[in-house]
Phi, psi and omega in degrees: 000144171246092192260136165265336186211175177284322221284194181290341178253008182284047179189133188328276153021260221294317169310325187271335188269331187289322183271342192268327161233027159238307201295308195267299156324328152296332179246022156262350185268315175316317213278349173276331152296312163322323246217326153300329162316313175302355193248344174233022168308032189204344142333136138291321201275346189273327173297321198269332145332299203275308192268005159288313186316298180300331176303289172299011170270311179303294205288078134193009175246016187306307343295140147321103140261155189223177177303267191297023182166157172224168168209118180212125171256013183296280203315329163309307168329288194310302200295332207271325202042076211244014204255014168259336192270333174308292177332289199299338196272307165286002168265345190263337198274311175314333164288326217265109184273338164272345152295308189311332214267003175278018185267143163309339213188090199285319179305312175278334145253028155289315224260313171294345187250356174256011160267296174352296203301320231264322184294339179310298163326313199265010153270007178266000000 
């Protein structure tokens, strides 16, 4: 075994099981909705879908940590280059005016989606 430490994540094990069956599955279901909007972009439930998705790609590229253990997708993000089509997926939501305008505050959420946009940016 290649353990380093006692606690639960201190061993090779447990890293290789954290990545292959919490981490790529979460950022294949992000990165397969990102990547199914283009093809539906004209959905309302796939628009509000795609900007749940890009919200949990940012709070899961932070990383997370917890007492045992963290989850970060950024290397997922990177390899995958999936942190360009999230720009683009939130620049089309921003363009899209019949949708914004069906919110109580088409102003207030253009502004969640130009925070989205700014934390995106600043992972590029």
């Amino acid at each position: 075994m290649g353990a380093w430490g006692y606690k639960p994540m201190e061993n090779d094990e447990a890293l290789e099981w954290m990545a292959n069956e919490i981490e790529m599955p979460l950022f294949e279901a992000i990165r397969n909705k990102i990547q199914d909007f283009f093809g539906n972009s004209e959905d309302d439930v796939k628009k509000s879908e795609v900007e749940a998705a890009v919200g949990l790609l940012l709070d899961f590229a932070a990383p997370l940590r917890m007492e045992n253990g963290k989850v970060d997708l950024r290397h997922l993000a990177s390899e995958n280059q999936i942190w360009d089509q999230a720009i683009a997926a939130i620049e089309k939501l921003r363009a899209d005016e019949k949708w914004l305008e069906q919110w109580n505050s088409g102003e207030k959420k253009k502004e969640v989606l130009h925070h989205l946009l700014a934390k995106l940016n600043q992972r590029l």
